[in-house]
N, C-alpha and C positions, 0 to 999 in steps of 0.2 A: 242617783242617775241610772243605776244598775234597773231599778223598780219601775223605773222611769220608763226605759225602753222598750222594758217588757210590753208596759201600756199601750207605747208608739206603735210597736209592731203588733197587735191588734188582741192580745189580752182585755177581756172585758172588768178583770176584778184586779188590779196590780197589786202589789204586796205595799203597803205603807203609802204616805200620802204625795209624794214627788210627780204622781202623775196630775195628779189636781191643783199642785203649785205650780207644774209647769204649763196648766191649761192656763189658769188663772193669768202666769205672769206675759202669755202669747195673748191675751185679749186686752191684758192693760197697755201692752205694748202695740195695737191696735188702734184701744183711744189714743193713746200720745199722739202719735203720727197725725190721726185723721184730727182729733183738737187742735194741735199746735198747728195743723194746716189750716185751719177753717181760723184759727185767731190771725195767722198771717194774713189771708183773705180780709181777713176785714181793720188788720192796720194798715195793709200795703196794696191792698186791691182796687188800682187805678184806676182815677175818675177823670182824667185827662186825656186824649189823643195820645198817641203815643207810636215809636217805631212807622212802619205802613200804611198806619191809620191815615196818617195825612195827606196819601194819592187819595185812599177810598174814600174817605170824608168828602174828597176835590170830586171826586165820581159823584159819589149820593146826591149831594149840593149841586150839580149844573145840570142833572138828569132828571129825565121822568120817570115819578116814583117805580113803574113797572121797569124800566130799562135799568136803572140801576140796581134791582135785586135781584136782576138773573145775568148782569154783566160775567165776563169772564176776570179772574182775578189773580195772575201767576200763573196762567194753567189747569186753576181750580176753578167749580161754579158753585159757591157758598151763598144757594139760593138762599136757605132757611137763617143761617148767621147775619146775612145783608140783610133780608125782611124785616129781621129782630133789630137792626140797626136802622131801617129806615122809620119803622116806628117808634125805637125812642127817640129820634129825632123830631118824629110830628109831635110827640103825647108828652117825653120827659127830658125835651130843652139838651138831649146826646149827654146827658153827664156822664152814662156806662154803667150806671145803675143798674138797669134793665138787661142788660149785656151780663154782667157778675153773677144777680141772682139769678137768671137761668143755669147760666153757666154751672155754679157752687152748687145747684138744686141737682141737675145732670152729672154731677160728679158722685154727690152722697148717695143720691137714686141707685147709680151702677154698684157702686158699695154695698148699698144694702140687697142689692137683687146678690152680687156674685158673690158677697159674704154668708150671706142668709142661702143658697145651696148650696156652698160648702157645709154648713153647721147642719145643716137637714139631711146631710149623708148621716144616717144614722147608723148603719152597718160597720161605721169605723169608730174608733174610741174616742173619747171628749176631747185627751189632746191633738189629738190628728184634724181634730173637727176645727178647734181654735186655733191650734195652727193654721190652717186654712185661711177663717179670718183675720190673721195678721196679715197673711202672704196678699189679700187681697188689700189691704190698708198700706202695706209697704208698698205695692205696684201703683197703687191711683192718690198716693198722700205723700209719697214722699217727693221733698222739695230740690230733689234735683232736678224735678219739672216746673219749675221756680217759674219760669217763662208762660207757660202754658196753665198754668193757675192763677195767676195775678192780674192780668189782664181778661178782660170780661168777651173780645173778639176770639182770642186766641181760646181760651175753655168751651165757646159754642164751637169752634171748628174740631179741635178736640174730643173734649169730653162729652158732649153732644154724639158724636158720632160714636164714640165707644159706648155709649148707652143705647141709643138706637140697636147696635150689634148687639149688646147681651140678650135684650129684648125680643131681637131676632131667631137668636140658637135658643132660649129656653121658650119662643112659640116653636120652632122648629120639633124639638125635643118632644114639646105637646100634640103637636101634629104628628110623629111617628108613632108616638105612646096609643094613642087615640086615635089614629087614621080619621083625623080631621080635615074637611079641607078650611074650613074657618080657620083654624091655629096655622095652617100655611099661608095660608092669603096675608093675616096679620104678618106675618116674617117678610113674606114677599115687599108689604108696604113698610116694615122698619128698615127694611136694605133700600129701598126708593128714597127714607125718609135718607139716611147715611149718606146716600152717592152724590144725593145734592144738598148735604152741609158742609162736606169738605171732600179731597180730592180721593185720600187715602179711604173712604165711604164705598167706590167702586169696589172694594177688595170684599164687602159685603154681601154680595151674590152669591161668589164663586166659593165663599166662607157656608153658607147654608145649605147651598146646592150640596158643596163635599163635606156637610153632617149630615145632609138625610141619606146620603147612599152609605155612609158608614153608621145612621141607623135603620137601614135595610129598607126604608122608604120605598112606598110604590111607586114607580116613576112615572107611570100618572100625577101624582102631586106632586113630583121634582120640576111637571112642566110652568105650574104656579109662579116661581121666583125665576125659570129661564125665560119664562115669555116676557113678565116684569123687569129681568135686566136688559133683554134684548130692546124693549119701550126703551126704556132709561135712556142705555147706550145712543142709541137714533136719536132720542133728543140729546143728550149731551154732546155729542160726536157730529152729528149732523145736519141740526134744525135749531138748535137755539141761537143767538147771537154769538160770535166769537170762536166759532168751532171751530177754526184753522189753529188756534193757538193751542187749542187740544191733540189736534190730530200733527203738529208739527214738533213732538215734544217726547217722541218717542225714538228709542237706540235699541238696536238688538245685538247685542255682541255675548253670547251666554258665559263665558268663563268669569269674563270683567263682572259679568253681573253677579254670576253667584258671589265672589271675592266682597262685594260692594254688600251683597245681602247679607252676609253671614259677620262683614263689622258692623252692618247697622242693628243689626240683632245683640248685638254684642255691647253696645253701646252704655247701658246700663253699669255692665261690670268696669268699663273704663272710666265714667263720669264717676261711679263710686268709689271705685279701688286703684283702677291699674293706669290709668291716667293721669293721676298724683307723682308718678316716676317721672323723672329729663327726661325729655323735655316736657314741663305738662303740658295736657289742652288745656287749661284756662289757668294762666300764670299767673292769676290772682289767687288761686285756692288754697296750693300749697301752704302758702304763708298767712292764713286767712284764721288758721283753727287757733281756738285758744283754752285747748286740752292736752293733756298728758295722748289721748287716744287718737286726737286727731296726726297729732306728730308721729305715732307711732305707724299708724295707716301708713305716709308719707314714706317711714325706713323701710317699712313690710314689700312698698311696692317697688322702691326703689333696688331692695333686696332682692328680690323675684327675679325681675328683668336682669342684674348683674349676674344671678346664679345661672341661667340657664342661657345668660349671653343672648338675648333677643329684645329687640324693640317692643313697646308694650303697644301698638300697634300690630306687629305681628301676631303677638297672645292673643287679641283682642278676635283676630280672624277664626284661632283655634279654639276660640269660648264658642263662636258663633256657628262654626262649624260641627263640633260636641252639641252644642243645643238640637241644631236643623234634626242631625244625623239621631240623635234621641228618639227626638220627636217624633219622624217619617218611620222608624220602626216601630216602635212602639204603635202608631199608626196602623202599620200594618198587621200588626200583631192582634190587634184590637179586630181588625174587621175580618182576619183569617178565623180569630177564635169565633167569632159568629154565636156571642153569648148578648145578655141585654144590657145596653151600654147605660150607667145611671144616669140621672137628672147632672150631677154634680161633674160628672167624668164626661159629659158630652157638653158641659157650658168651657171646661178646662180647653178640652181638644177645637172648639171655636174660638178661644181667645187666642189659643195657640196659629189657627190656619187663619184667623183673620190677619194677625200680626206677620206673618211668613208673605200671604198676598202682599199686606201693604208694603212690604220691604221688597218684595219682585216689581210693584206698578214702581214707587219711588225709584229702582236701582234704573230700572229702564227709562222711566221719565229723563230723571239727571243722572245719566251717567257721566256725560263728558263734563258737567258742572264740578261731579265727586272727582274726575278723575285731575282737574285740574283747582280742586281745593280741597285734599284729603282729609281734611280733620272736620269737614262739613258732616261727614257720615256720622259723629258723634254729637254733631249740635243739638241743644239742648231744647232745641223744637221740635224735633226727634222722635225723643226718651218716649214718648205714651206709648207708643205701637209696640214697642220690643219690650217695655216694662211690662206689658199684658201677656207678651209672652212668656217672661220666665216666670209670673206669676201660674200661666196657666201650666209652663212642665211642672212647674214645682208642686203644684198640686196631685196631678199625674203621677208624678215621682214618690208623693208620701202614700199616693192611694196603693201602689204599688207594695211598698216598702208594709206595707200595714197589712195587704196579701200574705207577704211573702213571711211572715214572723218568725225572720230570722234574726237573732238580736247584735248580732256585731253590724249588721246593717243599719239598724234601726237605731244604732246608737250614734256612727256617721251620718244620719238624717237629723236624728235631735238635735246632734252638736251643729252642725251648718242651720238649722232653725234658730237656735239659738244667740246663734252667732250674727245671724242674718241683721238684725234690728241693728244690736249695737256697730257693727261695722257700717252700717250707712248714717247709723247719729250725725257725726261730725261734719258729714257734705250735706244732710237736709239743715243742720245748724247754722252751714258757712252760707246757703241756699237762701236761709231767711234773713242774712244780711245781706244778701245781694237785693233780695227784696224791696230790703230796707231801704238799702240803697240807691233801686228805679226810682221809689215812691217819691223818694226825695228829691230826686230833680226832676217828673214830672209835676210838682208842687212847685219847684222853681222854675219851671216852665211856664205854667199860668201866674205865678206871680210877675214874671216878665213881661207875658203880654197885655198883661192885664192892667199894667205900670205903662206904657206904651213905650216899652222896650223890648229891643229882639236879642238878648241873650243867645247866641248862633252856636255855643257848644251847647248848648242842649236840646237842640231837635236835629233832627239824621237830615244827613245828608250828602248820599250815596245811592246803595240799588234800593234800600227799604222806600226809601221818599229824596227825592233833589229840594234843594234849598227852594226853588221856584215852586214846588208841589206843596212846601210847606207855608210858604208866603201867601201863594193862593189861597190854601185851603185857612187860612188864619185869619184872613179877609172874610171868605165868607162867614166862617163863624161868628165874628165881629158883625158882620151887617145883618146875620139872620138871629141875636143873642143867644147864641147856642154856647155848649160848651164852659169853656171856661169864661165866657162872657156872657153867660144864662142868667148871673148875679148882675145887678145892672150898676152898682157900688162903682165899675169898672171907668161909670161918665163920671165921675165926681174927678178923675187926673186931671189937672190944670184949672179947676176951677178954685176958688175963696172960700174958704172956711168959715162959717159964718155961726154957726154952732159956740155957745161960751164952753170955754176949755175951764175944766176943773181938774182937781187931782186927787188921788185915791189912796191910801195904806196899802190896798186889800192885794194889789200887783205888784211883786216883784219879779225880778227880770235881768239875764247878763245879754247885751247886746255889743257888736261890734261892726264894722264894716268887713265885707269877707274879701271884695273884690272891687276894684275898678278899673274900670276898660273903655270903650269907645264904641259906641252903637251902631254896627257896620250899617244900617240901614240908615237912619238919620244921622252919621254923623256925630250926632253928640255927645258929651262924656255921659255916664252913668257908673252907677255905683251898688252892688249887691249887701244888701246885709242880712246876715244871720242871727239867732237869737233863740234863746231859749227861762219861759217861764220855770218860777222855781217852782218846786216841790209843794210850799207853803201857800201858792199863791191863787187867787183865782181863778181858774180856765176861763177862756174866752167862749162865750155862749155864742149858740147859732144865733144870726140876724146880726152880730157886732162884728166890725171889718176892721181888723188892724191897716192906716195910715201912717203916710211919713207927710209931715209937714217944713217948708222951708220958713226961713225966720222973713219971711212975708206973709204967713199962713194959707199959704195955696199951696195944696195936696198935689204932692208930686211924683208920689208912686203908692204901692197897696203892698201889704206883707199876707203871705196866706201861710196856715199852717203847713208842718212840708218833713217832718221826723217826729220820733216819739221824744228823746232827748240822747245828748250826746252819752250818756253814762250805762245809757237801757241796752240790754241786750236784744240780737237781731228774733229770736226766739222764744215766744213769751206765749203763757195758757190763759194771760187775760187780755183783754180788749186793750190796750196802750192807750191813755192819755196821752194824747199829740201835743205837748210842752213845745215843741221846735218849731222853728215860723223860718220863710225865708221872706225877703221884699226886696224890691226897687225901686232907686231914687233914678226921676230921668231928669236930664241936664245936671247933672252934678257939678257943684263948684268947691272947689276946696277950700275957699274963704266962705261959704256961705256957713250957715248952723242950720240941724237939721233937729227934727223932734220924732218919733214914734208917738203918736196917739191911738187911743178905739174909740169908735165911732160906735156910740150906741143907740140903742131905740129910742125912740122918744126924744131925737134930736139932740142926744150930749155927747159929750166929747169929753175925754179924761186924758190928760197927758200922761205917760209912760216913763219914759226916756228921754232927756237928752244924751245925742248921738256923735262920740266923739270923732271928731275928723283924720282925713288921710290924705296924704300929698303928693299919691306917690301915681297918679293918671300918668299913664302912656297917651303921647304924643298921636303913634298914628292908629295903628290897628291894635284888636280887644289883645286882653293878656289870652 
């Protein structure tokens, strides 16, 4: 470790090989993060409507194609995310296809651009360099941004817009380098591109304008990206559809705000660490880990806040405040010293001031929202903005640290590197069971509807979408075969089985009934079941549609796949064989017999299952 240090703090030749294991073991720690994220992405990466989606769906569908991609949307205008949504509506039937792979492409993109200048600091040592690249792979892969990677809407408003930015500061970078005005123009049009894909995108101006005066910029070319936000702003603010709900959405109270900015900065270290303490924010986590480490986390925090006798709420303010108050120095330090700021050190100090913007627009947008629901400032739709920030001190911090070749420093820098990965394991692990866990009842979601039952604990119904927003928008899907009704399998409910049923070896299968309840919309009983292919048995191939048959042979609901299996862990580096199914029987009768069949190409039918019964239907409303 001793050897080690030396290296960190900017020794070109260290004594024996510790520097080269610990570059080595910050890059593999790197792929983990960024694999296991991109495998969760494609077992859990929503192909369903989901949360919100089913006002905007309700918008897309009753509007003309132009009014509904420049609509207003909460206060945001996600021209470029609605476009990308309106045409895979026209071209791919809204599965969210189209939505993911952008998404997932804009996430690795930024990865690669803010990994790859870190590692091209050549002036600093290998492991400072890989370090680098983790801190970049821990900030945009780890799955405490569970929410904001999974869903194919939420990653373009997202990670869309954090790419546009990087995009932004290293043309900027190239523009001061080169007293370009092409490399500014390009900047000017990736903050155009930011401001109107999501809301926190405005913070992208104000982020490039204050790099190029801190890289000594002509301010002839700083007027390129002012003229460009002041356009934006006129259209956003004042000339496009909806601009009151913009311009009505704003608080200025400064003290409340810094307080509001410096927990939402902070937010990172309590979804990781210090929000595991009583009371947690998310009172499922705690009890969620199933490690010796993850328990341990749970004492460490709970430890913390007892020692020093403070709410971890309140720490949460003084992480955020140590961050700001870093940073702004450092800042300052930077442009007093009036030396040439690099490539890598001036993409860091933009992720840092875009993150700082977007927590001032958010604190003042919703102030009275945070102040009358304080644990909103840690939600975990949140995390990307402040994750980019301590990503980008932390890098500041090692470049520093790697200056300064002092070795008790640089050995307190090693160890918090070090330590850094393994202390977030256990919430991006517990992350990708939550995952798991959406995917699965958005699978139970389309199997519902698709059964021609409305399952009502599983779409929102509150401020994301009202029960009427999701009724509606399930209609049109239905009458325009979009969505989960883009497979057209969905008409064959209620009709005759006309197919000869045969039976197979090659399947086996534990199936049971999970639930039965009363169909608040029609009325009638229905019944959920769950089920999971074994091990040994044959997957179900695309074009074949798991059915439930009633002992009259008319198809009375569809099972779709819908989990990996109940034994698989939430956190996997291969692609999960989806074994778990969920389905619905509509009109359920508990004297009747029911059967699971697949429906295969070429018109066969294989019996599965018979489906033992349950007797235990509520009279009036669902369980």
């Amino acid at each position: 470790m001793h050897s080690a240090a030396v290296g960190f703090s900017g020794s070109r030749r260290p004594k024996g090989s510790a520097s080269n294991l610990l570059a080595a073991a910050f890059l593999a720690c790197a792929l983990l993060y960024a694999l296991s994220t991109f495998c969760a992405i494609l077992n859990f990466g929503l192909h369903q409507p989901m949360f919100d989606q089913y006002k905007e769906y309700g918008n897309y569908l009753t509007r003309p194609f132009l009014d509904s991609v420049i609509m207003i949307e909460n206060g945001h205008r996600p021209v470029i995310p609605a476009l990308i949504a309106n045409i895979e509506i026209l071209w791919f039937r809204a599965d969210q296809a189209l939505q993911l792979a952008i998404g997932t492409t804009c996430l690795f993109l930024t990865w690669a651009l803010i990994a790859g200048t870190f590692w091209r600091q050549s002036d600093m040592p290998r492991m400072a360099r890989a370090a680098g690249v983790m801190l970049a792979a821990l900030g945009l892969f780890w799955l405490g941004n569970a929410r904001m990677l999974l869903q194919g809407v939420t990653q373009l408003q997202a990670h869309m817009v954090v790419c546009f930015v990087t995009v932004a500061a290293l043309c900027t970078w190239s523009a001061a380098r080169r007293d370009s005005w092409s490399w500014i123009a390009a900047a000017a049009i990736a903050c155009a591109a930011a401001m109107f894909t999501f809301g926190a995108g405005v913070a992208a101006f104000p982020t490039i304008i204050a790099l190029g005066v801190l890289l000594r910029m002509r301010w002839q070319k700083l007027l390129a990206p002012a003229s460009a936000a002041l356009l934006c702003l006129y259209l956003y603010i004042l000339v496009l559809p909806g601009h009151q709900g913009v311009q009505n959405s704003l608080s200025l109270r400064p003290v409340a705000t810094l307080v509001i900015i410096a927990q939402w900065l902070s937010s990172p270290w309590a979804n990781g660490l210090l929000a595991l303490a009583d009371p947690p924010l998310q009172p499922w986590l705690p009890g969620s880990f199933d490690t010796d480490l993850g328990h341990w986390l749970v004492t460490a925090a709970n430890g913390l806040v007892a020692a020093i006798n403070t709410p971890w709420r309140s720490i949460t303010t003084v992480f955020g405040t140590l961050g700001i108050t870093i940073f702004l120095l450092r800042l300052i330090a930077i442009y007093v010293r009036a030396k040439p700021v690099s490539r890598s050190e001036a993409l860091a100090n933009a992720l840092c001031m875009f993150a700082f913007a977007s927590a001032a627009i958010v604190a003042i947008g919703r102030l009275d929202y945070f102040q009358a629901a304080p644990d909103q400032v840690f939600a975990d739709r949140y995390l990307v903005w402040p994750c980019l920030f301590w990503t980008g001190l932390a890098w500041l911090v090692v470049t520093d640290i790697c200056r300064l070749k002092n070795r008790g420093v640089a050995l307190v820098g090693l160890l918090f590197l070090v330590a850094l990965p393994v202390v977030l394991y256990p919430t991006h692990r517990a992350w990708a069971g939550w995952g798991a866990a959406v995917y699965h009842i958005s699978q139970q979601s389309a199997a519902s509807v698709r059964s021609g039952v409305f399952d009502e604990t599983l779409f929102p119904s509150g401020a994301d979408a009202s029960r009427d927003d999701v009724l509606h928008t399930l209609a049109l899907l239905r009458q325009g075969q979009l969505a989960m009704f883009a497979d057209p399998s969905w008409k064959l409910v209620g009709s005759q089985l006309h197919r000869p049923l045969s039976r197979s070896e090659e399947y086996g299968l534990d199936l049971h009934i999970d639930k039965l309840f009363r169909d608040s919309e029609s009325g009638l009983a229905a019944a959920r079941i769950e089920g999971t292919f074994l091990p040994e048995s044959t997957p179900v191939r695309a074009g074949e549609q798991l059915a439930l048959l009633d002992d009259e042979d008319r198809i009375v609901g569809l099972a779709e796949p819908s989990f990996i299996s109940t034994d698989a862990a939430g956190l996997r580096l291969d692609v999960a064989r989806r074994r778990g199914f969920s389905g619905y029987i509509r009109d359920y009768r508990d004297n009747g017999s029911y059967r699971l069949v697949l429906l295969q190409n070429g018109n066969r039918a294989v019996l599965l299952k018979n489906i033992e019964p349950r007797h235990d239907l509520p009279a009036g409303e669902s369980q």
